[in-house]
C-alpha positions as CSV (number, residue, x, y, z in Angstrom):
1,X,-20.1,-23.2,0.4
2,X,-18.0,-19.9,0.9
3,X,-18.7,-19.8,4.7
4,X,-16.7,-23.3,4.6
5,X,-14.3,-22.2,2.4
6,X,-13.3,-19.7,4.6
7,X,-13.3,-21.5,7.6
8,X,-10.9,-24.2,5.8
9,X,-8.9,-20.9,5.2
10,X,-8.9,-20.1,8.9
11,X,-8.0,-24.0,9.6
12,X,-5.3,-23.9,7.3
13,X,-3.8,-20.8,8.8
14,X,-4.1,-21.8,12.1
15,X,-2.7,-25.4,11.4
16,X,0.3,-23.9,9.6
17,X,0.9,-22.1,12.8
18,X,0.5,-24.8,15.2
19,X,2.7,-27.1,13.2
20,X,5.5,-24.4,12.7
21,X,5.3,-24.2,17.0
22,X,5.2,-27.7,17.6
23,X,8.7,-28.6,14.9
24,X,10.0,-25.8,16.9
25,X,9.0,-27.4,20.1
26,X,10.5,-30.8,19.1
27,X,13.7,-28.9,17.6
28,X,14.8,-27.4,20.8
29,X,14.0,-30.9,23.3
30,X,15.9,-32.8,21.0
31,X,18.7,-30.7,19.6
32,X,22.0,-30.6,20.2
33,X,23.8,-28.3,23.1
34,X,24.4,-24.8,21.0
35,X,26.9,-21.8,20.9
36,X,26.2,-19.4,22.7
37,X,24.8,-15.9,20.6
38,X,24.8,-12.5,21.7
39,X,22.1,-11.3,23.8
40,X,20.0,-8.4,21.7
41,X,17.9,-5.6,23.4
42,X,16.4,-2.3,22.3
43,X,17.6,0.6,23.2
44,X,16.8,4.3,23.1
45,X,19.9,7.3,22.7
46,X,19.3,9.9,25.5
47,X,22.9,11.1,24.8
48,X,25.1,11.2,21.9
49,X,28.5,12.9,21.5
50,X,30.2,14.4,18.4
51,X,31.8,11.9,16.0
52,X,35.8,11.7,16.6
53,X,39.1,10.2,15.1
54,X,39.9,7.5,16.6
55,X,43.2,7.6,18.1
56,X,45.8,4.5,17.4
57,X,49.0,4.6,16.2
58,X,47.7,1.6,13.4
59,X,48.0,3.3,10.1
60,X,45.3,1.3,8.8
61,X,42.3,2.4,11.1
62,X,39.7,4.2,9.4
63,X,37.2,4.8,11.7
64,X,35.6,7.5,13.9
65,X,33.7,6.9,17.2
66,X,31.4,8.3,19.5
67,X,30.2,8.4,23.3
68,X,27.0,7.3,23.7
69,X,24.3,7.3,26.7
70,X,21.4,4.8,26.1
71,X,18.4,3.2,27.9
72,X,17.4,-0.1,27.5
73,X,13.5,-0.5,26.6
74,X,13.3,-4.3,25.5
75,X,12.4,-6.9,28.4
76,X,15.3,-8.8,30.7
77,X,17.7,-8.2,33.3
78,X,19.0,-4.7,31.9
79,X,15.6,-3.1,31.6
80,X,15.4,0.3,32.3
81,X,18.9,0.5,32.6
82,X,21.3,3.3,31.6
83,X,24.2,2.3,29.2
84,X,27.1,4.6,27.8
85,X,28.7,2.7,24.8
86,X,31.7,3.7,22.6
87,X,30.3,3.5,20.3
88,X,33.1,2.7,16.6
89,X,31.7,4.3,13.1
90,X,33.8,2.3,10.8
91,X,33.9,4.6,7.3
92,X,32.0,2.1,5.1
93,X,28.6,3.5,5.6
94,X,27.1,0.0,4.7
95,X,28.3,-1.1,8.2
96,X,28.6,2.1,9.9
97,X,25.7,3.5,12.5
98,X,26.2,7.1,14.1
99,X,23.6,7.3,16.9
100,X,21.5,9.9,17.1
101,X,19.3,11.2,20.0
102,X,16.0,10.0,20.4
103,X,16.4,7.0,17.9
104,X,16.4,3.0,18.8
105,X,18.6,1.0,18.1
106,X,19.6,-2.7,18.3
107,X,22.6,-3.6,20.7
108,X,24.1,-6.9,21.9
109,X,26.0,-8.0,24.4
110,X,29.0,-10.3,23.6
111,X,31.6,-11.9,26.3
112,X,31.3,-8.5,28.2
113,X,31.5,-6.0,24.9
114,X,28.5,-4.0,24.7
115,X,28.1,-2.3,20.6
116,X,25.4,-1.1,18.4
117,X,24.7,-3.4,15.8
118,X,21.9,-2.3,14.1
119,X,18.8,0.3,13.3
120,X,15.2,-0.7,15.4
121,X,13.1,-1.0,12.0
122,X,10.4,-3.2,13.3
123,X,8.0,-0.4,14.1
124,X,7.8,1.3,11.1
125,X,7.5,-2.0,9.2
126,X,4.4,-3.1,11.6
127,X,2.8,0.5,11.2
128,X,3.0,0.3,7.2
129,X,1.8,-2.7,7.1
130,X,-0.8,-1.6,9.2
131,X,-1.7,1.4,7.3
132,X,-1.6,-1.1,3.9
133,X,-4.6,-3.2,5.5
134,X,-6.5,-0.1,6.5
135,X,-6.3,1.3,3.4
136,X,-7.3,-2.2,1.8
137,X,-10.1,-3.2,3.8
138,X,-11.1,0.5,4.1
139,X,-11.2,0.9,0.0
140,X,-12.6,-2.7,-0.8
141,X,-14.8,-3.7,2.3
142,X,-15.1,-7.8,2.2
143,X,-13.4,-7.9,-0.7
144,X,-10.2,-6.5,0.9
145,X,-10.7,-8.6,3.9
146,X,-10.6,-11.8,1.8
147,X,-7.5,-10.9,-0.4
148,X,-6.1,-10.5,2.8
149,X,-6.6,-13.5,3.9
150,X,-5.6,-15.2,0.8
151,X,-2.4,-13.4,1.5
152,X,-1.7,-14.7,4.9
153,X,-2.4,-18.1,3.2
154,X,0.0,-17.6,0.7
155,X,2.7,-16.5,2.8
156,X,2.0,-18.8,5.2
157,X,2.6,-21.7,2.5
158,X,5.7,-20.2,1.3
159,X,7.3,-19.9,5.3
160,X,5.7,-23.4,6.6
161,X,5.3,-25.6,3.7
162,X,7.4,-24.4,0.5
163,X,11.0,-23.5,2.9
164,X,10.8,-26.7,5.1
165,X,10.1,-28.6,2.0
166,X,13.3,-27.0,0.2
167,X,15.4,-27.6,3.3
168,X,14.6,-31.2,3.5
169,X,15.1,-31.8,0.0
170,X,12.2,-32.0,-1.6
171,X,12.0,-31.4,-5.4
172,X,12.1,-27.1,-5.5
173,X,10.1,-26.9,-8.9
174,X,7.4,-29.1,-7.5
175,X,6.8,-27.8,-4.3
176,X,7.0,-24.2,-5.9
177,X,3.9,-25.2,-8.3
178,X,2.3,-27.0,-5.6
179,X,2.2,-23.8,-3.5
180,X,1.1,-21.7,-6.4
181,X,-1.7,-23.8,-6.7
182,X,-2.2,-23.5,-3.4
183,X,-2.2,-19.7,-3.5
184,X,-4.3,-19.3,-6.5
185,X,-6.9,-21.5,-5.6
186,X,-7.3,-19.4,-2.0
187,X,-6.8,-15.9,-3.8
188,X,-9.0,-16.9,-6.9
189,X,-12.0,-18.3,-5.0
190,X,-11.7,-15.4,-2.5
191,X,-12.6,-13.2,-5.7
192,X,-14.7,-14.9,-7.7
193,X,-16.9,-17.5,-5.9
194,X,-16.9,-21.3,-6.9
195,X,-17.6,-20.3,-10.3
196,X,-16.9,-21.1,-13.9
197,X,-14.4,-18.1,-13.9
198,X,-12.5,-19.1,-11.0
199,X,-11.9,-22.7,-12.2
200,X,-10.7,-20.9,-14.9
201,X,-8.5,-18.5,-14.1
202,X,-7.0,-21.1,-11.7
203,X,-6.3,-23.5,-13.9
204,X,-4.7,-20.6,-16.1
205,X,-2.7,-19.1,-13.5
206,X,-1.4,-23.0,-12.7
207,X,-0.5,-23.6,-15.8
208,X,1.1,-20.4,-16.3
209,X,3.6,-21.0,-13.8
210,X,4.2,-24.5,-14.3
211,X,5.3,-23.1,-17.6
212,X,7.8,-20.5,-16.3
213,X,9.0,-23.3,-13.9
214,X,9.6,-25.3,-16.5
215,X,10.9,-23.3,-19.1
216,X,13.8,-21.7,-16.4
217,X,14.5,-25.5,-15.1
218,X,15.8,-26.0,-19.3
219,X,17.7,-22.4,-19.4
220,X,19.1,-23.3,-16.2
221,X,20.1,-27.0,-16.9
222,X,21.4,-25.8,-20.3
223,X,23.0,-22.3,-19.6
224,X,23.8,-23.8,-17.2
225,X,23.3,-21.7,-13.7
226,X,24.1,-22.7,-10.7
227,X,21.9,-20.9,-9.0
228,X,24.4,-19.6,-6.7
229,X,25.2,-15.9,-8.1
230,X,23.7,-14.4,-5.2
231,X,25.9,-13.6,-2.1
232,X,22.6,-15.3,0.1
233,X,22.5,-18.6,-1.9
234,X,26.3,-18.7,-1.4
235,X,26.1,-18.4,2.3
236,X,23.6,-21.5,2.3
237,X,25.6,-22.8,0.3
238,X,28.7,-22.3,3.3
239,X,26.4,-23.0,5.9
240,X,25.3,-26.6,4.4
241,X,29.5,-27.3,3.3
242,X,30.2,-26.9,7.3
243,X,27.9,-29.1,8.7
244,X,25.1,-26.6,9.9
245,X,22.0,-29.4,10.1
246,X,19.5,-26.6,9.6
247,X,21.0,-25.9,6.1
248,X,21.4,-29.6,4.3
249,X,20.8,-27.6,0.7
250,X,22.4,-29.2,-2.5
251,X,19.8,-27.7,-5.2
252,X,20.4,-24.5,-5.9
253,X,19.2,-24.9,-9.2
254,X,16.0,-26.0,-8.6
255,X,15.6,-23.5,-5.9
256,X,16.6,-20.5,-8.1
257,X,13.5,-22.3,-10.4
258,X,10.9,-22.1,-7.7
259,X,12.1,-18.6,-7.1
260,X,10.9,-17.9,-10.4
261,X,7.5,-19.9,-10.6
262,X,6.6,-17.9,-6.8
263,X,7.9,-14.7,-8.3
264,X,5.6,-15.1,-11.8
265,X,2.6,-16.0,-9.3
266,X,1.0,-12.8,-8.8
267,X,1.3,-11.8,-12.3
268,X,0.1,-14.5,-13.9
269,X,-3.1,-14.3,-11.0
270,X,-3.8,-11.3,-12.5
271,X,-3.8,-11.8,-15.6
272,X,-5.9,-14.9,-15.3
273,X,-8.7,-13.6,-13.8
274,X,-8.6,-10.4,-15.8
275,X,-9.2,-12.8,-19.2
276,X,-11.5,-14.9,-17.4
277,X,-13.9,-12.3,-16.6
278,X,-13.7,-10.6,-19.8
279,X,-14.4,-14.1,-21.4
280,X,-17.6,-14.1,-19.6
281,X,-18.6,-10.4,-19.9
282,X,-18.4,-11.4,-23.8
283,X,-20.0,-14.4,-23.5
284,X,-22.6,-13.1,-22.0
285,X,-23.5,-10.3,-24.2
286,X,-24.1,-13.1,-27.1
287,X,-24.3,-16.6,-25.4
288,X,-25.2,-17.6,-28.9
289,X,-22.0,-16.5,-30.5
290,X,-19.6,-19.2,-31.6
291,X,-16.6,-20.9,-29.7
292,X,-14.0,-19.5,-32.5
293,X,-15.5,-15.9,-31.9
294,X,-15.8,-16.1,-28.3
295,X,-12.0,-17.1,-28.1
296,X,-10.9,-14.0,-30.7
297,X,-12.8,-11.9,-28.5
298,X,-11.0,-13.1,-25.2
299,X,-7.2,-12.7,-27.3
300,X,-8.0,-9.5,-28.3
301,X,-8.4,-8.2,-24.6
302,X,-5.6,-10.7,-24.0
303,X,-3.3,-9.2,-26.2
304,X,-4.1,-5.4,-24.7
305,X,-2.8,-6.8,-21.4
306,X,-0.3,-9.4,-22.6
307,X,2.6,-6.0,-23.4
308,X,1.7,-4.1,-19.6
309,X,2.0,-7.0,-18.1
310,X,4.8,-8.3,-19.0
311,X,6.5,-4.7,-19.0
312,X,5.6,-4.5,-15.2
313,X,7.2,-8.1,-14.6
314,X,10.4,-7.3,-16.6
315,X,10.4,-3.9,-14.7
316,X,9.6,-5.7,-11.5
317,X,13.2,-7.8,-12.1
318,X,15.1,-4.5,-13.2
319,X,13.7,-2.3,-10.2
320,X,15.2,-5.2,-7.5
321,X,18.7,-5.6,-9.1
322,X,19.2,-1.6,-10.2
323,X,22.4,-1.3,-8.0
324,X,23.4,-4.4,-10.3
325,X,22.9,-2.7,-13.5
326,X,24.4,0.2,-12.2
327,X,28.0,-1.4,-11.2
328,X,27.7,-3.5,-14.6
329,X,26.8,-0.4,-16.6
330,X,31.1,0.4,-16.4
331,X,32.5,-2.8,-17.1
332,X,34.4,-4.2,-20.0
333,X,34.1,-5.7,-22.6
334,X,30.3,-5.2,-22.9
335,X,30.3,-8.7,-25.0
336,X,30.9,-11.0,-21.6
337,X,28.2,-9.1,-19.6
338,X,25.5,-11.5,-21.4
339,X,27.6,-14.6,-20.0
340,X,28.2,-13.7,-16.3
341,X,26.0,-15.5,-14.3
342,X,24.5,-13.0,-12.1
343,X,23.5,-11.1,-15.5
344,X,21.8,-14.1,-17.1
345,X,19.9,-15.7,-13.9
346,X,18.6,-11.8,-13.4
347,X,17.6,-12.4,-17.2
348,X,16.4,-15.5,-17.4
349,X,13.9,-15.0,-14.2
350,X,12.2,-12.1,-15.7
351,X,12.0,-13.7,-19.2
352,X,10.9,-17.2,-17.8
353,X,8.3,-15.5,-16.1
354,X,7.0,-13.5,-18.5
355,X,6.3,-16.5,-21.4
356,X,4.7,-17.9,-18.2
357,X,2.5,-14.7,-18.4
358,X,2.2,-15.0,-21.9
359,X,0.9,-18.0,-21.9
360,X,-1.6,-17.4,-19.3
361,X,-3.5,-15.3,-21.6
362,X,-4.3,-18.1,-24.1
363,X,-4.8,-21.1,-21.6
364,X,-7.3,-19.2,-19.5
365,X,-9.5,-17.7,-22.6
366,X,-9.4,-21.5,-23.8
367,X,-10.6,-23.0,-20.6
368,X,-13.1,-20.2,-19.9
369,X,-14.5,-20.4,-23.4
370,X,-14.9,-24.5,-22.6
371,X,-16.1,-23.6,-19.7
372,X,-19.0,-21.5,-21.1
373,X,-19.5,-23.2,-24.6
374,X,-18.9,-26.4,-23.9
375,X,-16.5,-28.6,-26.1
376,X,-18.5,-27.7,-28.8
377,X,-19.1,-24.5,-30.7
């Protein structure tokens, strides 16, 4: 039974994959003659000069710039080339890159205008994800090896299924639940077997969710948020106003909800299965005890979880919008902060998803303790 679970797994994977190539396939044979983009290489400095002033007699220009000598390492025409670019450091360092030699870097090439554009980042992303599976699959063996896979499976559902369901407007909340389900099922299983436990803690970790969805679709209908207080759901937003077929968004609100429900997911996971094999570690030690007991037993381990938890998913929300809290920390009057929408949709998606949490304690030690006692005590 687990040998076919994983190769469904496997299956799954590889028909996400093969799906994703063959929309991409029929996308580009049947779309529409596009703009042209700027061609991106890689590049390495070999030289870099000093940073100037830049001289203009604008007033206005605030900006240094530098000489700089570059090969190009990525494939095409200029490979292997050698490439001096002037390169302008504007003075907001959000958008300003000063090469230096030795580092890569991304440059384009734009009706004749060759500029540096951004950092090369990928390698150090692929080698820490690299050095996260060794040390998973080096700590936990199997075990690692199959939450791994249950994590390609989730994120493989949120890229190919839950986004392309989104874009062609499905319902946000539903898919989002759908994928959780999804997710939990794989991760869950991966863990604990076809057993009584994972039925359990699945259909706690489901529910949990479904919950949170719910609960920020009626803070968010009533608030009410638009969903658009972030700068990227405003450029979707821009993107579907002007026409751009790839972006045919209109529910913002419902995807700000499914935001939530996939954001709750790993929590709630956790806290699932954590309750559902403490429910049958109890069980076990007095299979004759009664149902009422065994469930006090399971909320009592419950309730030491139920404050971490939902400290780490609050602090989860906090850690990702700090520079937030830190421009907001100044303004005035303090009063309004608690109406501004980017305060409350912050707010509301940590607090959403923790009484999705919360109730993931209960709703697993009830099942589990069905699951083991039977409907009667």
């Amino acid at each position: 039974m687990r040998k076919t679970f994983y190769l469904i797994s496997a299956l799954f994977i590889f028909s996400l994959i093969n799906l994703n190539f063959l929309r991409l396939e029929a996308a580009e044979s049947g779309a529409p003659e596009q703009l042209a983009y700027p061609d991106y290489q890689i590049v390495k400095v070999l030289e870099a000069s000093e940073l100037k002033d830049i001289k203009s007699d604008l007033a206005d220009i605030n900006a240094k710039e530098q000489q700089v000598k570059v090969k190009v390492l990525s494939d095409g025409p200029n490979k292997g080339t050698e490439i001096f670019i002037n390169n302008i450091v504007p003075d907001n360092r959000a958008f300003g890159i000063i090469a230096k030699v030795g580092k890569e870097y991304i440059i384009s090439f734009a009706e004749g205008d060759v500029a540096i554009v951004d950092y090369h980042r990928r390698p150090y992303v692929i080698g820490i994800f690299i050095l996260f599976i060794a040390l998973l699959v080096g700590f936990s063996g199997f075990k690692g090896f199959k939450a791994l896979l249950s994590l390609f499976v989730t994120a493989l559902s949120i890229i190919y299924i839950l986004i392309p369901a989104i874009k062609h407007g499905l319902d946000p909340i539903l898919t989002g639940i759908l994928i959780s389900t999804i997710a939990t099922l794989v991760t869950v299983i991966s863990i604990a077997g076809f057993t009584k436990k994972a039925l359990a803690a699945s259909i706690g970790s489901v529910g949990a969710v479904a919950i949170a969805g719910f609960t920020s679709f009626f803070i968010i209908k009533e608030a009410p948020l638009s969903g658009l207080a972030s700068s990227e759901a405003q450029i979707l937003l821009a993107n579907s106003i002007y026409g751009n077929e790839a972006y045919n968004l209109s529910n913002f609100q419902g995807i700000l909800s499914a935001g939530i429900i996939i954001a709750a997911l790993g929590a709630a996971m956790d806290v699932a299965v954590s309750i559902a094999s403490a429910t049958k570690e109890i069980y076990l030690t007095d299979p004759q005890q009664s149902y009422q007991s065994l469930f006090k037993h399971s909320m009592n381990v419950g309730k030491d979880i139920m404050g971490t938890m939902t400290d780490t998913l609050i602090l989860a929300y906090t850690g990702a919008s700090l520079p937030l809290f830190i421009l907001l920390e100044s303004y005035e009057p303090k009063s309004l902060l608690l109406n501004m929408e980017v305060i409350v949709s912050e707010l509301s998606s940590a607090l959403c998803g923790s009484i999705g949490l919360i109730f993931a304690i209960p709703l697993t030690g009830l099942i589990s303790v069905i699951l083991y006692k039977g409907f009667k005590a």
